[in-house]
Phi, psi and omega in degrees: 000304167303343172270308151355300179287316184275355189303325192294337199274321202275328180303321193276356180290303262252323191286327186260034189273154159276145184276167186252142172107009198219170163262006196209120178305161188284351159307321187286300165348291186306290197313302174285010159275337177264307164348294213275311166327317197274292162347318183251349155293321183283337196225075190316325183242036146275261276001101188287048203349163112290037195228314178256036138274345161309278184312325159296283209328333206260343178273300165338279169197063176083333197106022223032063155211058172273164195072224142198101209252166173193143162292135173277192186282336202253005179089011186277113188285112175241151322310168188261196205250099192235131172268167157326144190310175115282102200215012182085272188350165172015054138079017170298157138302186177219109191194113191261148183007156178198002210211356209011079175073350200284327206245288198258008181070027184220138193226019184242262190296155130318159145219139182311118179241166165057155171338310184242039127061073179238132185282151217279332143329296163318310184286298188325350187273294165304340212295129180222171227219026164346276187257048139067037180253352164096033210211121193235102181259177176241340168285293187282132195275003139316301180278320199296342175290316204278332202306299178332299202269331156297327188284352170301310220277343203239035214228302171192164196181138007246155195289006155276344139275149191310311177337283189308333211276319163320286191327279154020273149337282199284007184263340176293341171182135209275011201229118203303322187294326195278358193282293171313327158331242163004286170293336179305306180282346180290300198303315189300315195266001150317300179303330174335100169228096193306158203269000000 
């Protein structure tokens, strides 16, 4: 009976535990491996890495846990992960409300919400249902993974060349450094081989 009463608790330890030798909990893992799996069944010549749904995930926020946010066992960024207005200040765009408030709680600017950090105009577009709860969040990186990776894949593909995977990058945010940013922790998490 006590081992029953504790299984939900050692499970949700055993998901937001790090994996070793890595920055990314094995939740995140999982996300960005199913991600990058379902994405290329549903799309055969993207072919999507998860490792560079890692690097953004990981430039975004950590891996949701920028502030102090954390992914729960279930891949849910808590508290959640809300951006700065875009509203042109501290070197934003400028892109007003598309969402009323609903997703980022602002009804003047948009803001960059969830783990892989998608402005609310995007996700209506991108929005996907990752871990099959019948629910397309933009908090949980399950779905803000596969959401990612269809917008890689319809961005440039297939993303197993270098070419596409900039193209790619930079259509996901507009900007070189981050783009070198991005591939730098993708090329790191390439290397990656849990033991």
């Amino acid at each position: 009976a006590e081992q029953r009463r504790l299984a939900p608790r050692v499970a949700a330890a055993r998901a937001t535990a790090t994996v070793v030798g890595s920055d990314l909990t094995l939740v995140a893992l999982d996300a960005y491996l199913r991600a990058a799996l379902e994405v290329n069944a549903e799309e055969p010549g993207c072919r999507v890495p998860w490792w560079l749904l890692a690097g953004i995930g990981r430039v975004e926020s950590g891996h949701g846990t920028f502030a102090t946010s954390t992914l729960d066992g279930a891949g849910t960024a808590r508290p959640s992960i809300t951006g700065i207005a875009l509203d042109g200040g501290r070197g934003t765009a400028v892109i007003t409300d598309t969402d009323g408030g609903v997703l980022d709680g602002d009804t003047v600017s948009d803001r960059a919400v969830g783990p892989m950090q998608f402005i609310p105009s995007t996700w209506a577009r991108y929005a996907a249902d990752g871990n099959g709860d019948a629910i397309a969040d933009p908090q949980n990186l399950y779905d803000a993974a596969h959401a990612a990776a269809r917008y890689l894949c319809v961005a440039a593909s297939p993303l197993d060349d270098p070419t596409a995977r900039s193209r790619a990058v930079h259509a996901y945010n507009h900007s070189d450094a981050y783009v070198t940013t991005v591939l730098g922790f993708a090329d790191e998490y390439a290397r990656f081989s849990p033991a």
